[in-house]
C-alpha positions as CSV (number, residue, x, y, z in Angstrom):
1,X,-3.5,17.1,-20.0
2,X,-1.2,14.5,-19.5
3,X,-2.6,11.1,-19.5
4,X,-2.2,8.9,-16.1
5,X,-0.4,5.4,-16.2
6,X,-2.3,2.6,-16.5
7,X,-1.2,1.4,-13.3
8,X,-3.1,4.3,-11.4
9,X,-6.2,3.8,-13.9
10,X,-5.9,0.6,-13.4
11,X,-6.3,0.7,-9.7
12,X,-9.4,2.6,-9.6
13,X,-10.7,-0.8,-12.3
14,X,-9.1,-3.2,-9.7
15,X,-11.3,-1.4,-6.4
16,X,-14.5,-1.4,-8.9
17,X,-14.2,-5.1,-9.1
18,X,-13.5,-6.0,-5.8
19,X,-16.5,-3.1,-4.9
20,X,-18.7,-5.5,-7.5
21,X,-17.8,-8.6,-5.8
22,X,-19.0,-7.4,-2.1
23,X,-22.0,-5.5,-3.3
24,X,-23.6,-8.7,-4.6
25,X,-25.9,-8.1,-1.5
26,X,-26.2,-4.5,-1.4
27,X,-29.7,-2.0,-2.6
28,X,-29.9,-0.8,-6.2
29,X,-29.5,2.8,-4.8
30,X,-25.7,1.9,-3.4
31,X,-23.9,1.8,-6.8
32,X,-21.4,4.4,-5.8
33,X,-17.6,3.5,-5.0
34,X,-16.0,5.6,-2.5
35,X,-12.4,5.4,-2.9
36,X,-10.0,6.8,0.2
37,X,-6.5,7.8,-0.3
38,X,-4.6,7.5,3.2
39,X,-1.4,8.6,3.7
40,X,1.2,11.2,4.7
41,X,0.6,14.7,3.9
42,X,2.4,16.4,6.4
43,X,5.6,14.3,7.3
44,X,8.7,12.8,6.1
45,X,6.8,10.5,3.1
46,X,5.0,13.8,2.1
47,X,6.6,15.0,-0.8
48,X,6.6,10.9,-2.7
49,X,3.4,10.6,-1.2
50,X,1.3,13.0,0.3
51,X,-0.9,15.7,-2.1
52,X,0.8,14.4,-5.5
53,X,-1.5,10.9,-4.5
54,X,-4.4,12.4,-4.3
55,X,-3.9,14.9,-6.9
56,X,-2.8,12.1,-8.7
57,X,-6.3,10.1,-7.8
58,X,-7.7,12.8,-9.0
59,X,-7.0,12.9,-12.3
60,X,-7.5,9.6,-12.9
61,X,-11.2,10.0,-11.8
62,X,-11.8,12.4,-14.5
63,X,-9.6,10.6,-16.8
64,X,-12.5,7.6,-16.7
65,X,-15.0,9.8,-16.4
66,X,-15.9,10.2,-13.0
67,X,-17.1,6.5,-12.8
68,X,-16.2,3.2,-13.1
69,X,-18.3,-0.1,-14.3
70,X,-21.3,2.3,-14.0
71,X,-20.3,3.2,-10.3
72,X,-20.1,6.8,-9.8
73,X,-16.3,7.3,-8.3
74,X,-16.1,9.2,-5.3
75,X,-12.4,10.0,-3.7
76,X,-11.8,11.5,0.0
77,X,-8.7,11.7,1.6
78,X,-7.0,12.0,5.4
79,X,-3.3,12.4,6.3
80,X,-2.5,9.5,8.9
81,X,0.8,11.9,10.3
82,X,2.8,8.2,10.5
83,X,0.7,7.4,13.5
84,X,-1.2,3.7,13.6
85,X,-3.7,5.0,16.2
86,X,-4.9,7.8,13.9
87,X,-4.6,5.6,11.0
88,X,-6.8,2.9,12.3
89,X,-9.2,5.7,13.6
90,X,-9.6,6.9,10.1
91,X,-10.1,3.6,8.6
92,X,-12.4,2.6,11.1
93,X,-14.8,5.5,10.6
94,X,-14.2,5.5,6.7
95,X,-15.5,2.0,6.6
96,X,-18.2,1.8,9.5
97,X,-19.5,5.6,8.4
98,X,-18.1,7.0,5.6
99,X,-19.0,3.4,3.4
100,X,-15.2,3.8,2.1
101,X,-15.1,0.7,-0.2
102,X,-11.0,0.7,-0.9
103,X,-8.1,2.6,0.7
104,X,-5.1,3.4,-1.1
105,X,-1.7,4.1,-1.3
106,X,-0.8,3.7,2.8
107,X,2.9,4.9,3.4
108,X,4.2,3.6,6.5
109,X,4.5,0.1,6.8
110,X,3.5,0.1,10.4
111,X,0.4,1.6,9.8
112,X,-0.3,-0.3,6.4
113,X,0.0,-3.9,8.7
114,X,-2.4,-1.9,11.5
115,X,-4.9,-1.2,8.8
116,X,-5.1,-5.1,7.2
117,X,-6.2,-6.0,9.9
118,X,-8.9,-3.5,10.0
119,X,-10.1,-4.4,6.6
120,X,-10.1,-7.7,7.0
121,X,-12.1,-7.9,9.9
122,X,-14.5,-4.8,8.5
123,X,-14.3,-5.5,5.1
124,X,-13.1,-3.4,2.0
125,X,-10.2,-3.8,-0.3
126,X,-6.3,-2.5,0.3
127,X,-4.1,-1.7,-1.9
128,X,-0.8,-0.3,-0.9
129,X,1.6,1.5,-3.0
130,X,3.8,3.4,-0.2
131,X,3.8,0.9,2.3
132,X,6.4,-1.9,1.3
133,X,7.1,-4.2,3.9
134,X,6.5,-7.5,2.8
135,X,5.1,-9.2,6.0
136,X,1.8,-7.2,4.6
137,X,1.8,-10.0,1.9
138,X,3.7,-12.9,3.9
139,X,2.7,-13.3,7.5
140,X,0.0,-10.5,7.8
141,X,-1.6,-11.6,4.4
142,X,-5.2,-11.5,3.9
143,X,-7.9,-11.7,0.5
144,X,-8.3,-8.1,0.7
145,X,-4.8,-6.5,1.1
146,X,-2.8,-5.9,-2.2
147,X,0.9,-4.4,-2.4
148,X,0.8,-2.3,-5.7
149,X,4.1,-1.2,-6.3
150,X,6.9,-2.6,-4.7
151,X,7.9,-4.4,-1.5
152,X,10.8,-5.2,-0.1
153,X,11.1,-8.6,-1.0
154,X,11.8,-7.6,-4.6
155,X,14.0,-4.7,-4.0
156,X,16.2,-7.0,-1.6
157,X,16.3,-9.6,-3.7
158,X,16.9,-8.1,-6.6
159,X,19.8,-5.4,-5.6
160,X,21.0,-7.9,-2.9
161,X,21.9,-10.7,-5.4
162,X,23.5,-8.6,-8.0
163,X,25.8,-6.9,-5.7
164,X,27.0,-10.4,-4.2
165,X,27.1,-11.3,-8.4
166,X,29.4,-8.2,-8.5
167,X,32.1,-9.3,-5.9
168,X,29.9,-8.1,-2.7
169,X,30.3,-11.0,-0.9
170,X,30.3,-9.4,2.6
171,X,27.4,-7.6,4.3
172,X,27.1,-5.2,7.8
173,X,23.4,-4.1,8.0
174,X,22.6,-0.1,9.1
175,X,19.0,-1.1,9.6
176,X,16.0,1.5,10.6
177,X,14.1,0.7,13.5
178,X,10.4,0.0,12.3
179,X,8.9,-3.0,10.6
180,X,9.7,-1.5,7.3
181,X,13.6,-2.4,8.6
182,X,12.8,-5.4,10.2
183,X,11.0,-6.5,6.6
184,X,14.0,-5.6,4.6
185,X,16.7,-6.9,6.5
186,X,15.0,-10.3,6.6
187,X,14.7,-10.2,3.2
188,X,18.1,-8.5,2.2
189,X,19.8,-11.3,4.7
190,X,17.8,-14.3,2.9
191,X,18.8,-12.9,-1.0
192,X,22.9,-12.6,0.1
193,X,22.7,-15.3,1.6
194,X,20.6,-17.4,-1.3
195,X,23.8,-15.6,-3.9
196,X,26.7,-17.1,-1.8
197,X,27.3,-14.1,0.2
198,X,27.3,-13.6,4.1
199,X,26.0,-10.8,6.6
200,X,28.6,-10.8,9.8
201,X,26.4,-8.6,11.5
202,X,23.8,-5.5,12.2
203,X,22.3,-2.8,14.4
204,X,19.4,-0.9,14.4
């Protein structure tokens, strides 16, 4: 079998801790960590997303052993179909219900800024890996929300300054109309502009 990156392993580590830090209060027999992986599994972010995260999840459970810190790892899953009202509707019943203890992954930046708010007032940990707009860690950030993988304050800043390095100096923005957009715009306007270069304009 081919071993999982430590970044995935890793992740299930980061959820036992935060799990260790908010059961200080909880009964001897509640030692189990209930792990949720919400995304897309039936849309456009399907196929980077979707049933390779939780097959993904999967493996990684076994991988450790089926626990973590001596918490017995538990994984259930729900497609979200890019919509914040089901999103939060899951979330909602994982946490008040289903005891969920961290959700994952969280394409859809829309629905990832919907859902830190739910955690943050309910409790739990996020950690998103699809979702990359970077008002979830600026504006919208909170103790328990964590971007994983990328966000688009690194991937602006990053390609943005090396094309305006390259003779790129001049900028029109196509922008997509959700807050993933309005996120990367922002932060694609403030890198060019940071490098000596210029947007004249954009449209949604």
């Amino acid at each position: 079998m081919q071993r999982i990156p430590l970044a995935i392993r890793a992740t299930l580590g980061v959820g036992a801790l935060a799990l260790g830090l908010h059961m200080s209060a909880a009964s001897a027999s509640d030692l189990e960590l209930t792990v949720g992986v919400l995304n897309d599994q039936s849309g456009p972010y399907a196929d980077v997303t979707g049933r390779g995260s939780v097959v993904a999840a999967e493996i990684a459970i076994e991988e450790v052993g089926g626990s973590v810190l001596g918490k017995k790892v538990k994984l259930v899953t729900a497609d979200h179909q890019n919509k914040v009202d089901i999103a939060s509707g899951i979330a909602t019943k994982w946490i008040d219900v289903d005891g969920v203890d961290v959700i994952l992954d969280v394409p859809n930046s829309g629905v990832l800024l919907a859902l830190q708010e739910i955690v943050r007032n309910k409790g739990g940990i996020l950690i998103a890996s699809g979702g990359g707009a970077s008002t979830f860690t600026g504006p919208a950030c909170s103790p328990y929300g964590f971007q994983w993988t990328y966000d688009t304050y690194s991937t602006a800043t990053a390609i943005g300054s090396a094309i305006v390095r390259e003779g790129g100096k001049s900028w029109f923005f196509l922008q997509v109309d959700y807050a993933f957009g309005t996120a990367m715009a922002a932060d694609l306007k403030a890198a060019v502009t940071a490098a000596g270069g210029t947007v004249v304009g954009s449209v949604k």
